[in-house]
C-alpha positions, 0 to 999 in steps of 0.5 A: 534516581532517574531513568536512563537507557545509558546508565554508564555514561558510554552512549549505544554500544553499537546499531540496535538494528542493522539498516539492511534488514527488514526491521530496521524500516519503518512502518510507512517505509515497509508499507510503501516497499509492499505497494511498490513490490506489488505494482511490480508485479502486477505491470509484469503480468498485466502490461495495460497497467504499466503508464499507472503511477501508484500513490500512497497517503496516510489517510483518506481525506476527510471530504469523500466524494458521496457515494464513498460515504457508505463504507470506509475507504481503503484506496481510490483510483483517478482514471486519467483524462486523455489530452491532458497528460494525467496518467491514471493513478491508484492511491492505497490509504496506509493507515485503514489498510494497515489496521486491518492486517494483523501481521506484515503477511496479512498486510501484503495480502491486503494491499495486493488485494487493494490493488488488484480490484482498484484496477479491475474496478477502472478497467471494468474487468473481473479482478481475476483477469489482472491477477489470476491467483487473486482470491478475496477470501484468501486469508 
């Protein structure tokens, strides 16, 4: 006796999941359609950010820069070179923010949080000043 999910010859009987919604994505696809819902936002309510290309990876890479050694890291930003044509960009690492969300609401709260403070940290602002609901403490 073998183990089969088609036990009587006929194949799927239809689509388990409807690709139109949310569950149908998969985890890096649903992770990348919440960073791109929050850059978004984010260029709509502070316009200084709208040149920012918004990237996503995996997972750091393995060599970080020395002084990234103390803590874990969740996102970097490349501040661009004037001249050169490099715009500055924002990388959000997918699978450390991922664990730390225990649900889909928690991890859209922790990448607009990543986001938020990675461009406050460049433009050397208070994070409130990109986003005025922005609370770290927020969960």
């Amino acid at each position: 006796m073998s183990i089969c999910r088609d036990r009587h010859g006929r194949g799927r009987r239809g689509v388990l999941m409807p690709p139109t919604l949310p569950g149908s994505l998969t985890r890096s696809q649903f992770f990348d359609m919440l960073v791109i819902a929050n850059a978004r936002s984010i260029r709509k309510g502070f316009p200084s950010v709208a040149d920012w290309e918004f990237a996503v990876e995996d997972v750091p890479p393995s060599d970080p820069v020395p002084w990234e050694r103390q803590a874990p890291v969740l996102a970097r930003t490349f501040t661009g070179r004037a001249g050169s044509g490099l715009k500055p960009r924002v990388v959000l690492y997918r699978i450390p923010l991922s664990m730390r969300a225990s649900n889909r609401r928690d991890l859209a709260k922790i990448i607009r949080l990543a986001l938020v403070d990675q461009i406050a940290s460049a433009l050397g602002i208070a994070p409130t000043d990109v986003d005025p609901g922005f609370d770290p403490n927020g969960f």
